[in-house]
C-alpha positions as CSV (number, residue, x, y, z in Angstrom):
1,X,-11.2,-16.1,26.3
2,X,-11.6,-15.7,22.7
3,X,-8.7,-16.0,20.5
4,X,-8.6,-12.9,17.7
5,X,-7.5,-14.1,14.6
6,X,-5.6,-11.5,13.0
7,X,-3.5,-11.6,9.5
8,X,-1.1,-9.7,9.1
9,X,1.3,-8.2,6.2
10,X,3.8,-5.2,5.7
11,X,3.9,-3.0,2.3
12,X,6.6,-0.4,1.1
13,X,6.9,1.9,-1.4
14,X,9.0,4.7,-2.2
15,X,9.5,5.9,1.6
16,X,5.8,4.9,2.6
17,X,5.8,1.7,5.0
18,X,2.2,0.1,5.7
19,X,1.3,-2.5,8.1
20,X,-1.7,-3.5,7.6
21,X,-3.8,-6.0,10.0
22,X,-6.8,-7.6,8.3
23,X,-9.5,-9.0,10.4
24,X,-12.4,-11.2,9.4
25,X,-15.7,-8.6,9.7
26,X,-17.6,-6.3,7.3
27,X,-15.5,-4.4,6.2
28,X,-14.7,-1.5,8.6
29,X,-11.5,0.4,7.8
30,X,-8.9,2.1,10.1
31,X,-5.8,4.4,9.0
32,X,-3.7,5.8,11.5
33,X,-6.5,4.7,14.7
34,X,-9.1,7.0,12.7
35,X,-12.5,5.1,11.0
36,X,-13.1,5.3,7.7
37,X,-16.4,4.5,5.7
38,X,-14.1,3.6,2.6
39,X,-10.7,4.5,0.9
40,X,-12.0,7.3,-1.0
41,X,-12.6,9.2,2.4
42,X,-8.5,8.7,3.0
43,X,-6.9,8.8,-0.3
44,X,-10.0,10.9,-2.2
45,X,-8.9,10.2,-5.7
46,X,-10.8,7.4,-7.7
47,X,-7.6,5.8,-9.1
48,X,-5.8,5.6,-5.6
49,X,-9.0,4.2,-4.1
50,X,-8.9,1.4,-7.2
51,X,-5.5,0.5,-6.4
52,X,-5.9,0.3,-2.6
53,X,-9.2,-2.5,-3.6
54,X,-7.5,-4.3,-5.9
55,X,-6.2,-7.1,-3.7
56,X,-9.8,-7.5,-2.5
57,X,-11.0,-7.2,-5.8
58,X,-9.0,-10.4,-7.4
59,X,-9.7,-12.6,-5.1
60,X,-13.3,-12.1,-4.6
61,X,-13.2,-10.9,-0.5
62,X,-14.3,-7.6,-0.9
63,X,-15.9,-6.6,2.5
64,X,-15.1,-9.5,4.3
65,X,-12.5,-8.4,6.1
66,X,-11.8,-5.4,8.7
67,X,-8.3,-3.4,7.5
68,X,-6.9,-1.7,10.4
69,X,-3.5,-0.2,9.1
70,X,-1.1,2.2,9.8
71,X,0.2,4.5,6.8
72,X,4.3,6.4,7.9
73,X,5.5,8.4,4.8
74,X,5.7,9.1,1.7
75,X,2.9,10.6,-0.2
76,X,-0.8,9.6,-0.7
77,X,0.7,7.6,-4.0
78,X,3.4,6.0,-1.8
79,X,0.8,5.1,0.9
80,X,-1.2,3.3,-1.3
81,X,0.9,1.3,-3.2
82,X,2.7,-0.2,0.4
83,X,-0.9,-0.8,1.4
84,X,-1.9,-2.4,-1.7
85,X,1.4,-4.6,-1.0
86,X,0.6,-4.9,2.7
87,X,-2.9,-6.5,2.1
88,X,-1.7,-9.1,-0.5
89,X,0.5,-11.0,2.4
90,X,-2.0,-10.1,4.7
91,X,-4.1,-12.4,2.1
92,X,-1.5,-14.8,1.3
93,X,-1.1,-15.0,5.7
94,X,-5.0,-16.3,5.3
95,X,-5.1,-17.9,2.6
96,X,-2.0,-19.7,0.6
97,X,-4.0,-20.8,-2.6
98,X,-4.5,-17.3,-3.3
99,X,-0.3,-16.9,-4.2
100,X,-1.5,-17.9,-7.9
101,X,-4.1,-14.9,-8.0
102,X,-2.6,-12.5,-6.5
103,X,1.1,-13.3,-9.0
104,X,-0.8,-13.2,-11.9
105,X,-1.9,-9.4,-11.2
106,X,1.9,-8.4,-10.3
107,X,0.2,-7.8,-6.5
108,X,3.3,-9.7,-4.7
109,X,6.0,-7.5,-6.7
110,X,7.6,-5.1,-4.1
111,X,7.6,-1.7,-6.6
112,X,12.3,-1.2,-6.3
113,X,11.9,2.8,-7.5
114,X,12.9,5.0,-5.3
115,X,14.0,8.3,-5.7
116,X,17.5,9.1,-6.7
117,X,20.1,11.1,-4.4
118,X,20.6,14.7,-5.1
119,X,24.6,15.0,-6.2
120,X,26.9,18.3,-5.4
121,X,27.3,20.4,-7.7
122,X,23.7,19.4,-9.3
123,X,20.8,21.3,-8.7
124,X,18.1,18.0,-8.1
125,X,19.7,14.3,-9.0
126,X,21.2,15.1,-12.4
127,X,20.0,18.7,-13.5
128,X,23.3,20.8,-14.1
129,X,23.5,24.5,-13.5
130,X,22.7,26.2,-16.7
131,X,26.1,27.0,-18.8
132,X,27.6,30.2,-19.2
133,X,29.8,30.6,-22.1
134,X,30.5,33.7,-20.9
């Protein structure tokens, strides 16, 4: 029996988790058990797909890896920032002397912004009710 090797690597942002898998291969990627041909079929804009490739991108392994990941909440900005977190220590899980790399580029940073708690007596986090002098 075969032994899969499998890396593996969990992102968050805002309230997006991703835990992404990356498999040696050609490239194939999988969100949510569905096949994509590339990140632009998933997250359609050009900027999300750029930031979803960048890990691959630094460190010179574009396509030579399988990604099979699953995306929970959050929106398609949230989604791709925990994956782009999630495949960085699924590259650092391969590969250690990539740590330098992937630093330099800020790819290892978990992003701390979250949303702020709506307050009572506020109509969203900080936004008062209009005044009435009157």
């Amino acid at each position: 029996m075969t032994e899969k090797v499998d890396y593996y690597g969990t992102g968050r942002r805002k309230t997006s988790v991703a835990r992404v898998h990356l498999r040696p291969g050609n490239g194939k990627i999988v969100i949510n058990d569905k096949t994509y041909d590339s990140f632009k079929e998933y997250f359609q804009r050009d900027t999300l797909v750029m930031e979803a490739n960048k890990p691959f991108v630094v460190t010179n392994t574009i396509g030579q890896f399988d990604v099979i990941c699953r995306l929970n909440g959050g929106g398609l900005s949230g989604q791709v920032g925990a994956l782009k977190l999630g495949v960085a220590r699924a590259l650092l899980n391969f590969n250690d002397s990539l740590r330098k790399t992937l630093r330099e580029n800020g790819l290892l940073t978990r992003d701390p912004r979250m949303v702020e708690r709506k307050k009572y007596g506020k109509k969203k986090a900080r936004r008062s009710p209009q005044f009435s002098k009157r």
